[in-house]
MIMARDO-228244 format. One line per 2 residues: number of its first residue (from 1); their letters; for each residue x, y, z of N, C-alpha, C. Coordinates in steps of 0.02 Angstrom, whole numbers, plus 50000, padded with zeros to 5 digits. Example, Ala and Ser with C-alpha at 12.3 -4.5 7.8 and 13.67 -1.06 7.14 Angstrom:
BEGIN
1) as) 50660/49716/50390/50615/49775/50390/50660/49835/50390  50642/49888/50354/50684/49947/50357/50645/50002/50394
# end
This chain:
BEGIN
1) xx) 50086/46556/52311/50106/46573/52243/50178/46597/52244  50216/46565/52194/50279/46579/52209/50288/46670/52193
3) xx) 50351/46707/52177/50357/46773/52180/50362/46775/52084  50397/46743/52062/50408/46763/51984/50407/46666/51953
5) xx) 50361/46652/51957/50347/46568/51940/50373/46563/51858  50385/46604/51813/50405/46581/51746/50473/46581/51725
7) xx) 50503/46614/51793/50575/46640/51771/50617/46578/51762  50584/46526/51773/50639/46458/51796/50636/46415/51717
9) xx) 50571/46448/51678/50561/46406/51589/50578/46460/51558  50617/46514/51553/50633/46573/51521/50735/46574/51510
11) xx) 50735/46576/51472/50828/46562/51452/50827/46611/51411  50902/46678/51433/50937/46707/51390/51012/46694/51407
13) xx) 51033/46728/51348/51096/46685/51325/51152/46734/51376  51211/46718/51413/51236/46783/51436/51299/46795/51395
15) xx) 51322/46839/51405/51405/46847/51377/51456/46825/51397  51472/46770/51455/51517/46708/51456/51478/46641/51440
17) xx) 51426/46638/51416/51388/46576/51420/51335/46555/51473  51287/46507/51482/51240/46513/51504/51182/46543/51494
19) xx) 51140/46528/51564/51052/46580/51547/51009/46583/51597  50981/46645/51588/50955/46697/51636/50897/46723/51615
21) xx) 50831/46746/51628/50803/46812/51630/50788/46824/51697  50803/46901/51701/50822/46937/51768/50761/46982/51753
23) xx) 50750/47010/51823/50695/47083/51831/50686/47121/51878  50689/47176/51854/50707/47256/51898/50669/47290/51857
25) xx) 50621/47310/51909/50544/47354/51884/50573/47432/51900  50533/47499/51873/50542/47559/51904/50551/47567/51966
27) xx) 50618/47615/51981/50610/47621/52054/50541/47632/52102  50525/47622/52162/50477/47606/52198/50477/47699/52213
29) xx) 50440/47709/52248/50449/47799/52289/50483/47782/52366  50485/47829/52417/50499/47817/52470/50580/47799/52472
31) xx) 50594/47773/52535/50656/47761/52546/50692/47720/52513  50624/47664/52477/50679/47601/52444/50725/47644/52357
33) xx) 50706/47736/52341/50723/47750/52274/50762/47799/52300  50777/47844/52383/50830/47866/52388/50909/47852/52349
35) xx) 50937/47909/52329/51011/47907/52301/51037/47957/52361  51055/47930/52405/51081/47981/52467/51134/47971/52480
37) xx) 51190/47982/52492/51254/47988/52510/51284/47935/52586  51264/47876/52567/51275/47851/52620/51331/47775/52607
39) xx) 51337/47781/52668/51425/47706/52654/51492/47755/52654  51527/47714/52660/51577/47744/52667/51631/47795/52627
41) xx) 51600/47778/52565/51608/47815/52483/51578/47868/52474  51534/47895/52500/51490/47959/52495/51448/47927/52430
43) xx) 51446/47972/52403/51387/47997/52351/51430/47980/52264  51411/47944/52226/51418/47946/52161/51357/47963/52093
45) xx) 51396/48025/52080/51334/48067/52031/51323/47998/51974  51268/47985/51999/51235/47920/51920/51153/47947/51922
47) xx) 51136/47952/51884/51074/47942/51871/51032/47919/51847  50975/47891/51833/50935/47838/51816/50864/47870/51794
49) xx) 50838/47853/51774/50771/47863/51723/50722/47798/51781  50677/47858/51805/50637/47807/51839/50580/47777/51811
51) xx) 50570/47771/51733/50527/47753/51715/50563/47695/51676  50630/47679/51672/50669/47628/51644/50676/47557/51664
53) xx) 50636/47518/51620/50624/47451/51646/50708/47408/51657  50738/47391/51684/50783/47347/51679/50781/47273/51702
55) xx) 50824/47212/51696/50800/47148/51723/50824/47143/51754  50856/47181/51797/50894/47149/51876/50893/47227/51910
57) xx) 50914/47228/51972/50942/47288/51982/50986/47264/52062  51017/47288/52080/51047/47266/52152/51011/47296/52203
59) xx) 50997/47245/52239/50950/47263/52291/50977/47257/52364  50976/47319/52415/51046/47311/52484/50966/47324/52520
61) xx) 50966/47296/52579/50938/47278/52640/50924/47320/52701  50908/47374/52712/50902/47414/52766/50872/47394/52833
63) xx) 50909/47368/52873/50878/47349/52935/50904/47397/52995  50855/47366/53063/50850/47389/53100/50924/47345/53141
65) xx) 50961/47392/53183/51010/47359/53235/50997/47337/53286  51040/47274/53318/51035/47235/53353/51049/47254/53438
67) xx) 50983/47248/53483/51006/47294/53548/51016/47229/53605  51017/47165/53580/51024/47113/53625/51076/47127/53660
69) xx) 51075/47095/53739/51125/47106/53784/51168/47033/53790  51215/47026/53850/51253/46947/53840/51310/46972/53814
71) xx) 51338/46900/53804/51396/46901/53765/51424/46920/53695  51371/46957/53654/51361/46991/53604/51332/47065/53597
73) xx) 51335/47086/53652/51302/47176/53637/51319/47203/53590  51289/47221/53559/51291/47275/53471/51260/47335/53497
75) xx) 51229/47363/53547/51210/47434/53573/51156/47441/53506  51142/47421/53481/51082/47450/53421/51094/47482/53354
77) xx) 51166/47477/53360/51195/47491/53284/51198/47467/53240  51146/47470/53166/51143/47446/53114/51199/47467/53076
79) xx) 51226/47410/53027/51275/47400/52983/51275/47388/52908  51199/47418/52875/51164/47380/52823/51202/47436/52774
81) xx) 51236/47508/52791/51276/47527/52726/51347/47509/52705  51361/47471/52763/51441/47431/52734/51458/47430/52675
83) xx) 51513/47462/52644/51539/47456/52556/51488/47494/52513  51443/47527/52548/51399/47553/52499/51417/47618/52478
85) xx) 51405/47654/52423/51368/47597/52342/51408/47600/52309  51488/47592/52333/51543/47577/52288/51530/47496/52266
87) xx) 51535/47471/52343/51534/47392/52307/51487/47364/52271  51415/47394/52269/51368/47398/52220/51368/47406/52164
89) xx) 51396/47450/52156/51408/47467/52070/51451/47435/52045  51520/47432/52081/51563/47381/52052/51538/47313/52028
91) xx) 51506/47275/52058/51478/47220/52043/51426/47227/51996  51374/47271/51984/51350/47281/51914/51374/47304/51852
93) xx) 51432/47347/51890/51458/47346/51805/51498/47280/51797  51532/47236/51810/51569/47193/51804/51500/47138/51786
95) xx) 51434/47145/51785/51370/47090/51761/51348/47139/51697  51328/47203/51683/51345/47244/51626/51393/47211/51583
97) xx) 51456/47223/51604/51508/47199/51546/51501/47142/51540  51507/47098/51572/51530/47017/51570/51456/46979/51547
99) xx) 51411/47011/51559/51349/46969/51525/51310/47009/51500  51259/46988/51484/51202/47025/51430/51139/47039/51489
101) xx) 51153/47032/51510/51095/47055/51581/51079/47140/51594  51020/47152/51565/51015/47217/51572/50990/47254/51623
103) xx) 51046/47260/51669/51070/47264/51763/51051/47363/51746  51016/47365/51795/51020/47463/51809/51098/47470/51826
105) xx) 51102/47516/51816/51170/47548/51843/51187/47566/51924  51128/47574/51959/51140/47610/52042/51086/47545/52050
107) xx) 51073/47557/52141/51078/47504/52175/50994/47532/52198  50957/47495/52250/50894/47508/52253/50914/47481/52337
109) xx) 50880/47531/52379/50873/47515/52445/50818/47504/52465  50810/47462/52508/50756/47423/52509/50747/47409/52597
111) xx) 50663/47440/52616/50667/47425/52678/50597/47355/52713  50621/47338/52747/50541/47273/52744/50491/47289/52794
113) xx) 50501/47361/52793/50432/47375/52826/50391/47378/52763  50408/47382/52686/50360/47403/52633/50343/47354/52603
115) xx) 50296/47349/52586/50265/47308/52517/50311/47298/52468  50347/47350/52456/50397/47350/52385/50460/47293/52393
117) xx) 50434/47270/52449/50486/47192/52444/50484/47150/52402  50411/47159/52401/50401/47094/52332/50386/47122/52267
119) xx) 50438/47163/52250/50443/47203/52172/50517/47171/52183  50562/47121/52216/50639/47132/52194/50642/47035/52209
121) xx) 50681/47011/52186/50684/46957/52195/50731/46929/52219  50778/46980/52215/50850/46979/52263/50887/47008/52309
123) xx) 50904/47004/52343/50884/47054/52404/50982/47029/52430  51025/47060/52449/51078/47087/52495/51082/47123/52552
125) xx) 51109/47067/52613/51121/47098/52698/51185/47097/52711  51231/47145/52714/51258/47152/52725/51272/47161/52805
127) xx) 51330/47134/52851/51352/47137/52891/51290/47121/52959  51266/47059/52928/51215/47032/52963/51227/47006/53020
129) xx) 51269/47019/53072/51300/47013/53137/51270/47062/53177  51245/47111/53137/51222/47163/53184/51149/47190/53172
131) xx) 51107/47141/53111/51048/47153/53130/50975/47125/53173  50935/47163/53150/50844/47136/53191/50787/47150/53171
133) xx) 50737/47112/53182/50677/47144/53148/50643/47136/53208  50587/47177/53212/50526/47173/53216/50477/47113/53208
135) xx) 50424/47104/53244/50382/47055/53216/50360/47056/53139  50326/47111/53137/50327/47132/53049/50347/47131/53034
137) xx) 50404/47162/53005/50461/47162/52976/50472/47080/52971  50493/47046/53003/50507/46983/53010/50444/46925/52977
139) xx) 50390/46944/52996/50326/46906/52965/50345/46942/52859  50337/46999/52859/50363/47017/52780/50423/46970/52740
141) xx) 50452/46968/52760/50523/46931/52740/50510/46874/52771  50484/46822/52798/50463/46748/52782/50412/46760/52726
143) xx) 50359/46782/52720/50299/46804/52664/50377/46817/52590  50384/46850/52603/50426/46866/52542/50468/46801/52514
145) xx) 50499/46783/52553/50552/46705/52562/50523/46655/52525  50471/46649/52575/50414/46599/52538/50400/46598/52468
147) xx) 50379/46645/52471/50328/46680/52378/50403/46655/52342  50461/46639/52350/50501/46649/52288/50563/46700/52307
149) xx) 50575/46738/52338/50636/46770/52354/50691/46734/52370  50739/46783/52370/50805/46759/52390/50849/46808/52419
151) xx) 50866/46794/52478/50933/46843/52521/50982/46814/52507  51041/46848/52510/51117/46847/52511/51136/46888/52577
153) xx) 51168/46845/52630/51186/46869/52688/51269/46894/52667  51312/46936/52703/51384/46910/52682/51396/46965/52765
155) xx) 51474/46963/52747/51524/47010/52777/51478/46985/52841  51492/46937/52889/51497/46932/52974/51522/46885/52990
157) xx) 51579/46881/53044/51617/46814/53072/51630/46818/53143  51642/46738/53146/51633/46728/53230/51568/46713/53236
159) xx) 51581/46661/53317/51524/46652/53341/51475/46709/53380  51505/46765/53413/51474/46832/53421/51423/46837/53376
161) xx) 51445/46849/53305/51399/46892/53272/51359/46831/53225  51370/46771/53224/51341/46717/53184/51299/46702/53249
163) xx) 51282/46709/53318/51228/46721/53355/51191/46763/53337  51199/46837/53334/51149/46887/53333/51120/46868/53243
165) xx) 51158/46852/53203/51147/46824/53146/51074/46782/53150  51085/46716/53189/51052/46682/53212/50973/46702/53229
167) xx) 50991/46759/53293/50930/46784/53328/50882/46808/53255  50915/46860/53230/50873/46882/53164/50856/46813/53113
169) xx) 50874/46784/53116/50857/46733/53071/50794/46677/53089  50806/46681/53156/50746/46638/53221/50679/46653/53212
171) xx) 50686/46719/53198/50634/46776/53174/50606/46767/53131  50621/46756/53079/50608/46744/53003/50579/46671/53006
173) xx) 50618/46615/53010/50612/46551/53014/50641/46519/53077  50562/46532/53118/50573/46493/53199/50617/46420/53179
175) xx) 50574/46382/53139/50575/46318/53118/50607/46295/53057  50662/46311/53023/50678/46319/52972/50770/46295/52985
177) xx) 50795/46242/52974/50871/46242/53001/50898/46256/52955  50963/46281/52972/51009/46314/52922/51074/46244/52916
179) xx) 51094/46242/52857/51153/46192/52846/51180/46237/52776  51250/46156/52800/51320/46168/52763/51284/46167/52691
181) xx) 51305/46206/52636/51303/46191/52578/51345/46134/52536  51333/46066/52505/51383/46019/52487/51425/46053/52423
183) xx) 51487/46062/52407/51514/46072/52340/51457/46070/52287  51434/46000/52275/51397/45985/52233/51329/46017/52228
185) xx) 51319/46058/52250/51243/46107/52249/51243/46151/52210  51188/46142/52173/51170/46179/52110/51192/46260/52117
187) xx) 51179/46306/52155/51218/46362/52175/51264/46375/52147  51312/46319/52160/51384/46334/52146/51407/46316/52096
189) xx) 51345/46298/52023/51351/46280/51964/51328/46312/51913  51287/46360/51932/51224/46397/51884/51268/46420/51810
191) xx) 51324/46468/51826/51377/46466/51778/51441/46440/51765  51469/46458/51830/51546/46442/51833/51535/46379/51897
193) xx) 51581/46349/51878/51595/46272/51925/51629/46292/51978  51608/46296/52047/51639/46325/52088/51641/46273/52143
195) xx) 51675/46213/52124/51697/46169/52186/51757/46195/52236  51812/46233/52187/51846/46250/52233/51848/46316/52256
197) xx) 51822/46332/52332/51812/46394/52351/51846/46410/52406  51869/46479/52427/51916/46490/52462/51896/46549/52525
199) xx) 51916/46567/52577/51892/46622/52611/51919/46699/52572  51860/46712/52572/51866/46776/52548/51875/46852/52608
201) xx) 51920/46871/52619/51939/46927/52664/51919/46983/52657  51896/47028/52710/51898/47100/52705/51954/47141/52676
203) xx) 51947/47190/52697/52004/47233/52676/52041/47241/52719  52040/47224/52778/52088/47219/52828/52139/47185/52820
205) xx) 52136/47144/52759/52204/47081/52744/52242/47130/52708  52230/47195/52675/52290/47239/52665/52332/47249/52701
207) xx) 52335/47251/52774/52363/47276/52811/52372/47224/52867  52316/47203/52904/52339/47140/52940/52358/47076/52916
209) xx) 52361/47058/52850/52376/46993/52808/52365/46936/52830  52311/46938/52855/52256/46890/52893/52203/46904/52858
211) xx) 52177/46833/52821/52116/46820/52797/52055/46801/52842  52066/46792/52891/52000/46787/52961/51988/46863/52995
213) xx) 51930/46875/53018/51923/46921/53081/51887/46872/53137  51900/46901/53192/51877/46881/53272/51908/46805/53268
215) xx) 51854/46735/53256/51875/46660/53296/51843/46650/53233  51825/46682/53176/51799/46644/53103/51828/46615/53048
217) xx) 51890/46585/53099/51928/46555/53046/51914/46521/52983  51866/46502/52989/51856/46442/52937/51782/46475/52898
219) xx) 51788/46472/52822/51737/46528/52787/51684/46458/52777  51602/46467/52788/51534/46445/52809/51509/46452/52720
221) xx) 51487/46390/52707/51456/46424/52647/51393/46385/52681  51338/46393/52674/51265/46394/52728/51216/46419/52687
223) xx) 51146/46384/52711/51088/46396/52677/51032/46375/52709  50950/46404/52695/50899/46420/52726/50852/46386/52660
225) xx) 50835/46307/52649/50770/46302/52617/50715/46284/52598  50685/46310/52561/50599/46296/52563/50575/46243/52565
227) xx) 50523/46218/52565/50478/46158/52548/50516/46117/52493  50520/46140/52443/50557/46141/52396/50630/46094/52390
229) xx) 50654/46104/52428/50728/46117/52423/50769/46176/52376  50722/46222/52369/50775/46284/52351/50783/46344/52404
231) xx) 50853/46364/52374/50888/46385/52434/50849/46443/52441  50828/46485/52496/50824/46536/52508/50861/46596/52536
233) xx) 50879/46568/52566/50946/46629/52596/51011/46603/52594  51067/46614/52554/51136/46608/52558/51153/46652/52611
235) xx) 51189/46615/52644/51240/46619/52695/51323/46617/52686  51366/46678/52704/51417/46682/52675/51460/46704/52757
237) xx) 51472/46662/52789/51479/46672/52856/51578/46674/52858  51593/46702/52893/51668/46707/52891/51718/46745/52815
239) xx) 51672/46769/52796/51723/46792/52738/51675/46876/52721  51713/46918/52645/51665/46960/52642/51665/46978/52559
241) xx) 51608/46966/52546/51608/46975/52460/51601/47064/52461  51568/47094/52496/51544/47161/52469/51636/47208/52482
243) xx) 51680/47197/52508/51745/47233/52514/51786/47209/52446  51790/47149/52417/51806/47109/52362/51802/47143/52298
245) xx) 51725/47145/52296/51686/47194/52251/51703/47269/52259  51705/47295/52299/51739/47362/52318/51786/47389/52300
247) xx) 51847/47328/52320/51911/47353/52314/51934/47316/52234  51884/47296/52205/51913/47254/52144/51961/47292/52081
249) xx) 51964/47352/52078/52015/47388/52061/52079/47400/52088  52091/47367/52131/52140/47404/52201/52200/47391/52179
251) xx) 52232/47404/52167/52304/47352/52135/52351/47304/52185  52329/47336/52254/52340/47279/52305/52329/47230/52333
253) xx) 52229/47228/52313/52200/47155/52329/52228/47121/52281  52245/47063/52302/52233/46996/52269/52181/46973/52206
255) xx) 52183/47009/52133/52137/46981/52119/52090/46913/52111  52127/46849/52118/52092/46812/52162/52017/46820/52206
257) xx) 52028/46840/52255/51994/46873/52288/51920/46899/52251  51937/46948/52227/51867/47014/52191/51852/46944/52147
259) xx) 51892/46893/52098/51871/46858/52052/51808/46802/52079  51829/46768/52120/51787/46717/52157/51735/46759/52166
261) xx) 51733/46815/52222/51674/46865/52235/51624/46873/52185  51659/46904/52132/51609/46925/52069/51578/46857/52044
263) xx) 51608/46797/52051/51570/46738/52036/51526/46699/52055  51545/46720/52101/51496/46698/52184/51420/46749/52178
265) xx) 51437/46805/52159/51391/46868/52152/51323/46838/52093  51362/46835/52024/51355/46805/51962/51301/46730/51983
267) xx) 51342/46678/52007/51305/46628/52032/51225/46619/52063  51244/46658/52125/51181/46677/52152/51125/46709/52149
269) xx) 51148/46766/52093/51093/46780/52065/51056/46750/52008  51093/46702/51960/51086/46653/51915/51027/46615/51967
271) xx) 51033/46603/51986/51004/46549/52035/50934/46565/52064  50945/46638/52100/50896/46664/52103/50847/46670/52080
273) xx) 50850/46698/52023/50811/46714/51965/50788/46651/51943  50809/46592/51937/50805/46529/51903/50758/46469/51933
275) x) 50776/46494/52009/50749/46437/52038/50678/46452/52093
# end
């Protein structure tokens, strides 16, 4: 049974055009409704009404770190609060304003040891170079995948960390190959026409003015899918949407940059929800 089977015959109108219905139930209890001071931003006083239905909400990924040895050691350090929950919010208010999508305001953490996986339909991993699951954990999130979900991988480059990428992914879908996304894939059409796409940089291009980190020169647009042919996991390998989103006020990034991001953001969850 898919995860939300009607959402794909359901059309609302957004505020650049197009259509959507999105859904974000009351926060869950436990760790996935923590507001704790974590990422690199600390703590932003927002508050939320947990009995407030909304149709989307942003959903970030809490995993376990990667202790594989080799030519990739990560020592066991998870990386799942990267940009958080600045670049979170930024990107919902910029789906707030720009469309009619009635997005919560704060972000929902989400861990796959719980059931409450399959209360969200969209799910964000950040800096997926450095995570792992568990057998469970890993059996949950194929179960989830399956039913209708959708991940958004971003922020990891190089072959280093697009291995350990890998390993966690092996996990999920022993049997499942990952490929190039063509221009022409629905993804990259849901709203905005996004044939031409560009690498999107950390924030390190403030200062090093280099749009690559490590040997990832060249930005991966990549995908994981079902029976179906719908995508399940976007893959955003060599570039980083969640710093984009972050710094999208900055007067030094490139807006360029934050613009593609937020579209790319916009897109995928269009899609999500849709397909």
């Amino acid at each position: 049974m898919r995860l939300l089977p009607q959402l794909s015959r359901i059309v609302l109108f957004l505020g650049l055009g197009g259509g959507l219905l999105v859904f974000g139930g009351p926060a869950p209890q436990g760790l996935a409704s923590q507001r704790f001071a974590y990422g690199e931003d600390g703590p932003i006083a927002l508050q939320i009404d947990p009995t407030d239905k909304t149709e989307w909400a942003f959903v970030r990924l809490h995993y376990d770190g990667y202790y594989g040895m080799g030519g990739c050691f990560r020592g066991g350090s998870s990386r799942w609060t990267t940009d958080a929950p600045k670049a979170d919010r930024q990107l919902v208010q910029g789906i707030r304003r720009l469309t009619r999508v009635h997005a919560r305001p704060v972000e929902q953490v989400l861990d796959p040891n719980s059931d409450e996986v399959f209360n969200w339909p969209w799910i964000y991993a950040v800096e997926v170079g450095s995570w792992d699951f568990t057998p469970d954990q890993a059996r949950r999130m194929r179960e989830y995948l399956l039913k209708g979900g959708f991940l958004m991988v971003d922020d990891f480059h190089g072959t280093c960390e697009w291995s350990v990428f890998l390993n966690g992914m092996r996990k999920i879908f022993p049997d499942r190959p990952v490929e190039d996304l063509a221009n022409k894939d629905e993804i990259f059409h849901t709203l905005y026409d996004l044939d031409e796409r560009f690498q999107v940089p950390g924030a390190q291009f403030l200062y090093t003015h280099r749009i690559y980190e490590r040997d990832g020169v060249e930005a991966k647009w990549r995908g994981v899918r079902d029976d179906t042919g719908r995508i399940m996991v976007a893959i955003c390998h060599n570039m980083e949407r969640g710093d984009a989103w972050e710094w999208a006020e900055n007067p030094p990034a490139p807006g360029r940059y934050s613009s593609l991001a937020s579209r790319i953001g916009v897109n995928y969850l269009i899609y999500s929800m849709t397909h």
